[in-house]
N, C-alpha and C positions, 0 to 999 in steps of 0.2 A: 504494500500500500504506500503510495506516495505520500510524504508527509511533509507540510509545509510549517515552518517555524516562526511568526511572525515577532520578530525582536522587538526590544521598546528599544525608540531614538536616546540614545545617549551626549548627545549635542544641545548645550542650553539650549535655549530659544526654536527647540524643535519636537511642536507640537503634532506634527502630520504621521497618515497613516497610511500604507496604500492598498489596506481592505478593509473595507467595511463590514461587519455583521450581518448585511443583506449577500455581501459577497462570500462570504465566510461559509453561511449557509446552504449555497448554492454549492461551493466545494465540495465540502459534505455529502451532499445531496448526490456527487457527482463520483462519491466515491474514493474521494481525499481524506489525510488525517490529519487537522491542523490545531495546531498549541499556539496558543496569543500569550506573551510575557504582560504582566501585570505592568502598570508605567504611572508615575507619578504625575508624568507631562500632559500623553495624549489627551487630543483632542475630543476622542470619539471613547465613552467610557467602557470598560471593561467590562459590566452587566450586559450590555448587548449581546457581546461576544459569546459568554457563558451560557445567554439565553439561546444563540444559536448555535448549540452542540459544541465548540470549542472547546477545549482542553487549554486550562488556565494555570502557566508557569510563572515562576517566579521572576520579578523584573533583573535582566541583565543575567540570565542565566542561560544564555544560548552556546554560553562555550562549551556547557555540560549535557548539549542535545542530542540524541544519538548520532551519532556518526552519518548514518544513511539522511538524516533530515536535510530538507533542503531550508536557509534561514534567510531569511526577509526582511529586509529593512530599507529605509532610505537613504540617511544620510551616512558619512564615514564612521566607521568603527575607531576605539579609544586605537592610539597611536603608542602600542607599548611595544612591539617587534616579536608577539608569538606567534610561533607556526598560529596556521588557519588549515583546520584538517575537515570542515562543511563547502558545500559548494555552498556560496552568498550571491542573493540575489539583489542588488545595492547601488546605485551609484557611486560608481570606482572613483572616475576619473583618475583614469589611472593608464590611456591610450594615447596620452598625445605627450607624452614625455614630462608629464610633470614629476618632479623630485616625491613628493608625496606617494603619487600614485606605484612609482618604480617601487619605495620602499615596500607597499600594499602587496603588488604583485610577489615581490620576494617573498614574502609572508606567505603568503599560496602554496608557491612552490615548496616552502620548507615543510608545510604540513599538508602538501597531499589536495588539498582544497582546489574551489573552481571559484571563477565572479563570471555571473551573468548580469554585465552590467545593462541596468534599464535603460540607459541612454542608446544603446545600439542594439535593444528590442526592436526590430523592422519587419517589414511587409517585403515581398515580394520583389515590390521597388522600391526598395530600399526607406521610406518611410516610417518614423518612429511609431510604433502601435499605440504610444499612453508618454503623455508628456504633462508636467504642469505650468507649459508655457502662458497659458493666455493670464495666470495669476500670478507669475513672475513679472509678467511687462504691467498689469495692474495697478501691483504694488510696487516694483520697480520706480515707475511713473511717480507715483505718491511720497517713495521717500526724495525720489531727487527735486522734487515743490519743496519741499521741507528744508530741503539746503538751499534752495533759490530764497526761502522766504526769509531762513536764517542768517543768509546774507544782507537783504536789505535791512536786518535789525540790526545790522554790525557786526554778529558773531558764524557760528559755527554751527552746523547743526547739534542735538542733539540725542542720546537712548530715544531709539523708535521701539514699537509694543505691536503685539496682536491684539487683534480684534476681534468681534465675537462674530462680525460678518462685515460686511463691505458696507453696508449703509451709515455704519459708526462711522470706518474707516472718512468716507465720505464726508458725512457731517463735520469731523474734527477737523481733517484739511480744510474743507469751505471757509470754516468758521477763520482758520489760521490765518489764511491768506486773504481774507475779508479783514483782519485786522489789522493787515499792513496796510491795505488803502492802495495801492500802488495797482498800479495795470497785469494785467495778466502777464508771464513770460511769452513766448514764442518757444515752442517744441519740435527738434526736428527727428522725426524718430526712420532710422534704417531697419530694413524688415519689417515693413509698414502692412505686408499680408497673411506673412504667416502668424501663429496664433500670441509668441511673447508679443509681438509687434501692435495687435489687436487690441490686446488686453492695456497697454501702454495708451494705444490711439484715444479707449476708450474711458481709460482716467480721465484722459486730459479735458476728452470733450466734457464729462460731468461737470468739468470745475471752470470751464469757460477757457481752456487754454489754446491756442490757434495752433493746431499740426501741419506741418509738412513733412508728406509721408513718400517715403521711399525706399524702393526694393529691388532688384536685380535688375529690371531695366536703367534703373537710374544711376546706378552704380557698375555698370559693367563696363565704361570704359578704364577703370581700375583707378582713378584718381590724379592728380590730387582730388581733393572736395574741398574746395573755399567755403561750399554754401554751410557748411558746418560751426563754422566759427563767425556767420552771420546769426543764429540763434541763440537766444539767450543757454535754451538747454537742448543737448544731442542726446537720446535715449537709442543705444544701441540693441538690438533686437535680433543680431543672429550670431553663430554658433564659429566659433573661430576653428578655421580648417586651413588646409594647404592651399595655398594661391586666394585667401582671403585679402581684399588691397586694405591699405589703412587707411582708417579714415579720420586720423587723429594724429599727425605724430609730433615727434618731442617737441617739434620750434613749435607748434602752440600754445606753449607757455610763454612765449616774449613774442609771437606777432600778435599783432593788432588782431580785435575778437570782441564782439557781441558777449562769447560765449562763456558762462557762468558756472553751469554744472553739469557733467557730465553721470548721469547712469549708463555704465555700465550691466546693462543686466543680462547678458551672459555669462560676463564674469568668468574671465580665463586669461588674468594678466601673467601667468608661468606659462602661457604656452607661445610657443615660438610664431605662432601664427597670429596673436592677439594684435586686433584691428586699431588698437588704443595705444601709440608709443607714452604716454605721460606720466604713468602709472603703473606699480611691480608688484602689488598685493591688495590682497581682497580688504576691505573694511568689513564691518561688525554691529551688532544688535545698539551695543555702547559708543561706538565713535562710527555709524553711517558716511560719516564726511573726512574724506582725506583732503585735505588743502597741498595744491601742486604749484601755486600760485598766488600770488598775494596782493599785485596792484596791477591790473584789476584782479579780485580774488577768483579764482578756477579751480573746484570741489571736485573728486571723482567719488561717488558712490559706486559700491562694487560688494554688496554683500549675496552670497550665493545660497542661500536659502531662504527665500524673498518669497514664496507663497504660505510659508508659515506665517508670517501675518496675517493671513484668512486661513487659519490650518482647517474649520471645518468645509467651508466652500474648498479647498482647493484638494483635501480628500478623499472626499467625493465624487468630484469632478475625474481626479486621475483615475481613483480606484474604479472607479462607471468605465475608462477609457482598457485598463491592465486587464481587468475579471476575463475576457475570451482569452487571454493568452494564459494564465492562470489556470485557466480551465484542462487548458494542454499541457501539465504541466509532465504528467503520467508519459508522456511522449519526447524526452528530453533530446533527442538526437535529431527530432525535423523542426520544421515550421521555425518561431522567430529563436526559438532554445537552441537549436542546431547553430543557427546563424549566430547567434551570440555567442556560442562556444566556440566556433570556426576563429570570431575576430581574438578574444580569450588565447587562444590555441598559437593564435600569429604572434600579437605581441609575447604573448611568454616565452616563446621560442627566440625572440629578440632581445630578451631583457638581458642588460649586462649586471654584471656585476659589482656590489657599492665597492 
């Protein structure tokens, strides 16, 4: 019997799930055996779970899970350097050469383990099955208003929170930038069709922000892009890969620029291919706002788990989007499982050694 592991996030500020109890059940139903870890954090409570036939372990006790279980979680696991003897099904990031993800990989290897990582869960053509883009460009969107506003008050942004759904999230910002008085920014967001790009558009428009949206036609002759440092704020909206052009680099910190704050909400400044030369690391729950510049001031926002701010809307969403492939899970060697293990298969075969 296949057995799914479902871990509790061990990362502050990471309230998200990527099954639901409606989902959980349907598992089940389907012939699955799955154990939900107890969690102080999550968003979606544990009575659910219980009520739908789950098998209810203790939280952070997935290192002691059978062997054969496969273990499920989101975000990255504690960074202590133990073998990993479970296949993990998680976002690695751990395929485009980041220092982080190499050490991860090493960790697999020493104990036996596999990462199916959700990021390169695809379709056919090539397609991610379950993303939780469209609430990363969202609240992406939302925090980098919050440095645009914190700027016109003088300062720096500051500690951003979850919310208990988007309509707070909403009201609070309105209310913020209603009390600077000041005119809307101007927003130029890249990746204006796929879904972080969407969800970004669709901040903006709630809050009266003017977008200029842009996406592979408009960026294909590979750059420069002036028009980027004519907007107050650039909300970057895709996924940084080989032959990605920049759209950002170093001398925009000393040329002439509109431009204020930058979201990054893909958020991939270790990889060799990040579109953003201004900036080398992610920011955080506590300090949102990296300042790269200082007269005029130029912010990078860059924190990478950016729909835990709506952890209920945005596990939901994903878990509705994951469940078909979850379902297959009993079938590890075709469909997006196979493909996942293929790319798994390549970089591990590639990894050097620390």
């Amino acid at each position: 019997m296949t057995h799914l592991w479902v871990r509790a996030e061990q990362r502050p500020n990471e309230e998200r799930v990527g099954l639901t109890p409606e989902g959980a059940a349907m598992l089940i139903a389907a012939g699955l055996r799955v154990t939900v870890e107890e969690s102080h954090a999550r968003a979606i409570p544990i009575e659910g779970y219980r009520a739908a036939g789950c098998e209810i372990a203790p939280e952070n006790s997935w290192s002691d899970a059978p062997r054969d279980s496969i273990v499920f979680g989101l975000k990255e696991l504690p960074e202590d350097g133990t073998p990993l003897i479970h296949r993990h099904v998680m976002f690695g990031h751990a395929f485009k050469g980041q220092p982080a993800g190499q050490a991860l990989l090493r960790r697999f290897r020493a104990g036996g383990g596999m990462l199916y990582d959700l990021e390169y869960l695809v379709d056919e053509a090539g397609r991610r099955v379950a993303a939780f883009g469209y609430w990363a460009g969202f609240a992406g969107a939302a925090v980098s208003l919050k440095c645009w506003a914190a700027q016109l008050r003088g300062g720096i942004a500051g500690p951003v929170r979850q919310y208990p759904d988007k309509d707070a999230l909403l009201s609070d910002l309105r209310a913020e930038l209603d009390a600077i008085g000041a005119a809307r920014p101007r927003a130029l967001v890249i990746g204006a069709l796929g879904r972080v790009g969407t969800g970004a558009a669709d901040l903006c428009a709630e809050l009266g922000v003017a977008v200029t949206k842009w996406d592979i036609a408009e960026t294909a002759h590979g750059g420069p892009f002036p028009e980027v440092l004519e907007h107050e704020i650039f909300l970057n909206c895709i996924l940084a890969r080989p032959g990605c052009p920049v759209f950002v680099p170093a001398s925009a910190t000393t040329d002439p620029r509109k431009l204020r704050v930058i979201g990054d909400i893909a958020c991939d400044p270790s990889s060799d291919f990040s579109p953003i030369k201004v900036y080398d690391r992610v920011t955080d729950w506590e300090k949102p706002a990296l300042r790269v510049a200082q007269d005029p001031p130029l912010d990078v926002t860059a924190i990478d788990n950016l729909p835990s701010m709506l952890p209920v809307e945005s596990s939901i969403d994903y878990a509705s989007q994951l469940l078909p492939a979850l379902l297959t899970l009993g079938a590890l060697s075709e469909g997006v499982w196979g493909r996942a293990k293929a790319e798994y298969d390549r970089h591990s075969a590639n990894l050097q050694e620390a």
